[in-house]
N, C-alpha and C positions, 0 to 999 in steps of 0.2 A: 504494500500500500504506500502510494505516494504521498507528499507530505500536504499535496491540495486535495487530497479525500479525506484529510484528517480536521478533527474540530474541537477544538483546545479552549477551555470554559475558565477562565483566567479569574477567580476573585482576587481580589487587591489590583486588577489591570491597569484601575485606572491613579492609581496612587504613586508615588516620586516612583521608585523601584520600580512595582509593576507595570509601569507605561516603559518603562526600557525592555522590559522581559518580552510585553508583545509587540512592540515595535522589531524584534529580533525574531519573533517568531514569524512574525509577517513577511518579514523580509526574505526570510527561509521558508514560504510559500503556503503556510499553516494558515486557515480559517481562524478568525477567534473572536469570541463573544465575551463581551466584560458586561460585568454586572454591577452597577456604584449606587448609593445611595444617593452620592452627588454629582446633579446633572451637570455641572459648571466643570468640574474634574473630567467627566465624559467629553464636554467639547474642548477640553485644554487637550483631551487623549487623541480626538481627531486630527489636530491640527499638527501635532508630534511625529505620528508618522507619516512613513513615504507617501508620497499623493498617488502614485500607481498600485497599494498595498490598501487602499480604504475601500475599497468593495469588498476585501475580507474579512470586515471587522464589522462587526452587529454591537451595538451599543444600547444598554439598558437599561432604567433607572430602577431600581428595587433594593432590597432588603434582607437577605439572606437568614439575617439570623431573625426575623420575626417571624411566628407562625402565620406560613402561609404564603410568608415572602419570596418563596421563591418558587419559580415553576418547574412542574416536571418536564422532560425534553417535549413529549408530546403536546403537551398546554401551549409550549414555548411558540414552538413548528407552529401551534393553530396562530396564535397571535400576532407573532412578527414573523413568520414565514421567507425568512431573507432568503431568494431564490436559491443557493446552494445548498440550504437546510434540506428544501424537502427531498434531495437526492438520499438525503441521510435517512433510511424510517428505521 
């Protein structure tokens, strides 16, 4: 499996560290979806990486640690459905 079939669920993605982790992962061809509670960290995450590397990156604002806060992959896929998701079932 190549490294553009894979799909790397990065918590902390969008924080000082984590935005270097997937801006490296992207860069090395890997999907990845961040989950932040802060939307403002999310568009700081945008703009960080490579501009040919941001259609593999799903951005989302939520909650992980509260009940509920987060979704299952299938919930996920219904909601934001970012075209390479649904290849994933």
């Amino acid at each position: 499996m190549s490294n553009s079939d894979r799909v790397v669920l990065a918590l902390g993605g969008a924080g000082t560290v984590g935005s270097g982790i997937v801006k490296a992962l992207l860069d090395k061809g890997f999907k990845v979806a961040v989950i932040s509670r802060d939307s403002s960290r999310l568009e700081r995450l945008q703009t960080f990486v490579s501009p040919n590397t941001k259609e593999n990156l799903i951005t989302v604002v939520g909650n992980v640690e509260a009940d509920g806060g987060w979704l299952t992959p299938k919930q996920w896929v219904k909601e934001f459905h970012p075209p390479w998701a649904l290849a994933h079932k």
